[in-house]
C-alpha positions as a printed NumPy array, in Angstrom:
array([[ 10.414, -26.376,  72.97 ],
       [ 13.485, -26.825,  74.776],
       [ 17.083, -25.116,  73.673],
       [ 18.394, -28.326,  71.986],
       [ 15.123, -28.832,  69.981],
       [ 14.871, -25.392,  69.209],
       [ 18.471, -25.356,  67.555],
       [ 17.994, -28.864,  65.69 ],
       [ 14.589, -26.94 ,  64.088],
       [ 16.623, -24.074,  62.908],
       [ 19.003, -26.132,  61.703],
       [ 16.114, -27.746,  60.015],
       [ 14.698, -24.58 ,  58.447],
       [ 17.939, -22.931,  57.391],
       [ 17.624, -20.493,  60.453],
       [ 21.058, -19.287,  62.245],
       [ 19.707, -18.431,  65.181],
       [ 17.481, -19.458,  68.449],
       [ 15.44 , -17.1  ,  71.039],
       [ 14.002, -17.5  ,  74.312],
       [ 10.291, -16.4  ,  74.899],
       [  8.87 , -15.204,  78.07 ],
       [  7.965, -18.649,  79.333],
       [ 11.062, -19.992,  79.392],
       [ 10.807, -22.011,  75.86 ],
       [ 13.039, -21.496,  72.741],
       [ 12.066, -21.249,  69.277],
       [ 14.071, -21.01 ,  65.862],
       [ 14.948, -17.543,  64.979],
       [ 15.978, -14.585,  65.57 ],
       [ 12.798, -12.884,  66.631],
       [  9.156, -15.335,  66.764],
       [  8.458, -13.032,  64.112],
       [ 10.89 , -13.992,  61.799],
       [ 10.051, -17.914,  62.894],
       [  6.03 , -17.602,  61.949],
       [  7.212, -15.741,  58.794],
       [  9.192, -18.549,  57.805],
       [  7.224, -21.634,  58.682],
       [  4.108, -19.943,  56.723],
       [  5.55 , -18.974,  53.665],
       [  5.119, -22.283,  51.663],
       [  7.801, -21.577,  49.601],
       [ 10.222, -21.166,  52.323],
       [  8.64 , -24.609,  54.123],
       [  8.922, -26.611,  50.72 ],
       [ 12.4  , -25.401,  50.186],
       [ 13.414, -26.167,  53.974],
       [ 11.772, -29.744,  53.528],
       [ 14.214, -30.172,  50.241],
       [ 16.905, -29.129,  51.508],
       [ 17.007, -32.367,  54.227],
       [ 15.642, -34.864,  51.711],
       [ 17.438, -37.827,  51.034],
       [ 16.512, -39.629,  47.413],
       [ 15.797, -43.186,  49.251],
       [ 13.544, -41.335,  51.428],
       [ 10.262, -41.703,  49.517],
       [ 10.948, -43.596,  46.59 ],
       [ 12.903, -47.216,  47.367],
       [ 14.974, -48.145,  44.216],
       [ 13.554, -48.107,  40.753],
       [ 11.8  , -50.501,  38.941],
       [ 12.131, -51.593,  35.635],
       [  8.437, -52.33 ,  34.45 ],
       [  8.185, -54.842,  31.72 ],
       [  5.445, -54.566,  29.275],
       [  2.618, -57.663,  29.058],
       [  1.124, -58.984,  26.801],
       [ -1.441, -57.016,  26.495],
       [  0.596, -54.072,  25.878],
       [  2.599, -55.465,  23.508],
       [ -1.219, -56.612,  21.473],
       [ -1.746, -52.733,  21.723],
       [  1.65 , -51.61 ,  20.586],
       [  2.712, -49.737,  23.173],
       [  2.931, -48.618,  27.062],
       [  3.64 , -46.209,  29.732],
       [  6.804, -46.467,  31.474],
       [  6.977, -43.541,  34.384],
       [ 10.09 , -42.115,  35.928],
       [ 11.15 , -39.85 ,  38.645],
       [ 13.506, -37.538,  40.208],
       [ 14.387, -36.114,  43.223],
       [ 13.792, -32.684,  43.008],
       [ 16.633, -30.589,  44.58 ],
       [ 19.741, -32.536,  42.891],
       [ 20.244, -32.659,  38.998],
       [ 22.556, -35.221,  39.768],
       [ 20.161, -37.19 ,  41.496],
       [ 19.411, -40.936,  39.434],
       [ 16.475, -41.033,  37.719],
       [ 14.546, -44.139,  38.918],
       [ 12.155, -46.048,  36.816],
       [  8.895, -46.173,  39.269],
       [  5.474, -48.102,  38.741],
       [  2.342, -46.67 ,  37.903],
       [  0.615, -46.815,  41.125],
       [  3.702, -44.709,  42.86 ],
       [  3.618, -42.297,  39.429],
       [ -0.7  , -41.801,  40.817],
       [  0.603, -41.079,  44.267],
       [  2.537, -37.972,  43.528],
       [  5.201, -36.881,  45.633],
       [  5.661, -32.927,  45.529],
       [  9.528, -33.641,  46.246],
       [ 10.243, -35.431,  43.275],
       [  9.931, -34.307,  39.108],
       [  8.051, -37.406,  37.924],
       [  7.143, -38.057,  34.459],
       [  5.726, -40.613,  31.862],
       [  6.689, -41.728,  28.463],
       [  4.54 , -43.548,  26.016],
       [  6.79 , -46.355,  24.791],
       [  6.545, -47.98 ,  21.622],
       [  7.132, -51.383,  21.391],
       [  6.256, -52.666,  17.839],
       [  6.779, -51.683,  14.537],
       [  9.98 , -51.283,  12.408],
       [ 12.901, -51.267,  15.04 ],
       [ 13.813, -48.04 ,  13.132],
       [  9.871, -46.649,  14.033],
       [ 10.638, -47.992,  17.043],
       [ 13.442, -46.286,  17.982],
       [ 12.301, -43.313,  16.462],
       [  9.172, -42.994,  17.929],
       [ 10.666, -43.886,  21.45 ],
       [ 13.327, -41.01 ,  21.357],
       [ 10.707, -38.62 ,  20.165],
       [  8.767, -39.396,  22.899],
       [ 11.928, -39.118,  25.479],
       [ 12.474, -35.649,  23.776],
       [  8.839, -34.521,  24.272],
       [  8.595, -35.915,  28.16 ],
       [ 12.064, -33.703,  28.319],
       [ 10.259, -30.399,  28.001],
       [  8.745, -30.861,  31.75 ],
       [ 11.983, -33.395,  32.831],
       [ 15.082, -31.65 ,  31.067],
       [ 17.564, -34.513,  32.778],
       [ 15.585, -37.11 ,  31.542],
       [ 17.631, -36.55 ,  28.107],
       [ 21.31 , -37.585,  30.706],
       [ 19.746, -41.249,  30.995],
       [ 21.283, -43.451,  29.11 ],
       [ 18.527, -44.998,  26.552],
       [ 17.985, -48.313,  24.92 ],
       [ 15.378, -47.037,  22.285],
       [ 14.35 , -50.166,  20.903],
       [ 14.05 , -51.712,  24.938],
       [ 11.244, -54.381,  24.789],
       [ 10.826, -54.356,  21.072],
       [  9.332, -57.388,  19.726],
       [  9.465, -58.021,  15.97 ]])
């Protein structure tokens, strides 16, 4: 690779330095070495992909998913969220079902089983129990502001 690309890839990877092989190409790095050490550790790789990552990247916008009909006749439904994994601070975006099966490895993702009839007190309870459970695996989830009794119908 040339000198320029060479320096934008170890600015990719977290790398402070470039060298010149034999041939006449650069790579990131001090040595090649420490450059095949770094881009085959997958921990190292992951990280340096996170690092770069952007939360509009792979997930556009959230979604609020309303329940149907159906769901309401069964009492219940799944409402999925997700995260971008490298910044607390990051929104949490409501995302669909179909983008929850698709799993992206740079983002926490979760679902919740929302109630939606009952009491609005069973409601709400139930609903913040399951917040609190999903939590566990999403600790931020508990920052989001929640409407417990969301999409209750009486």
């Amino acid at each position: 690779m040339t000198k320029k690309e060479a320096l934008k890839e170890a600015k990719k990877l977290g790398l402070n330095s470039i060298h010149e092989m034999r041939n006449g190409e650069f790579m990131p790095g001090s040595t090649h070495q420490q450059y095949e050490s770094w881009i085959n550790d997958p921990l190292k790789s992951v990280y340096s992909k996170l690092r770069t990552l952007e939360p509009t990247e792979f997930i556009q916008g959230s979604n609020q998913i309303e329940p149907t009909e159906k769901d309401y006749e069964s009492g219940f439904f799944y409402r999925y969220f997700a995260q971008v994994i490298n910044n607390p601070d990051a929104p949490i975006l409501e995302i669909t079902d179909k983008r929850f099966d698709e799993y992206d490895t740079y983002y926490r993702m979760t679902k919740v089983r929302w109630r939606l009839s009952g009491t609005p007190t069973e409601v709400e309870t139930s609903n913040k129990s399951a917040v609190v459970f999903s939590s566990e695996k999403f600790p931020t989830l508990l920052r989001k502001k929640w409407n417990y009794t969301e999409f209750y119908k009486n």
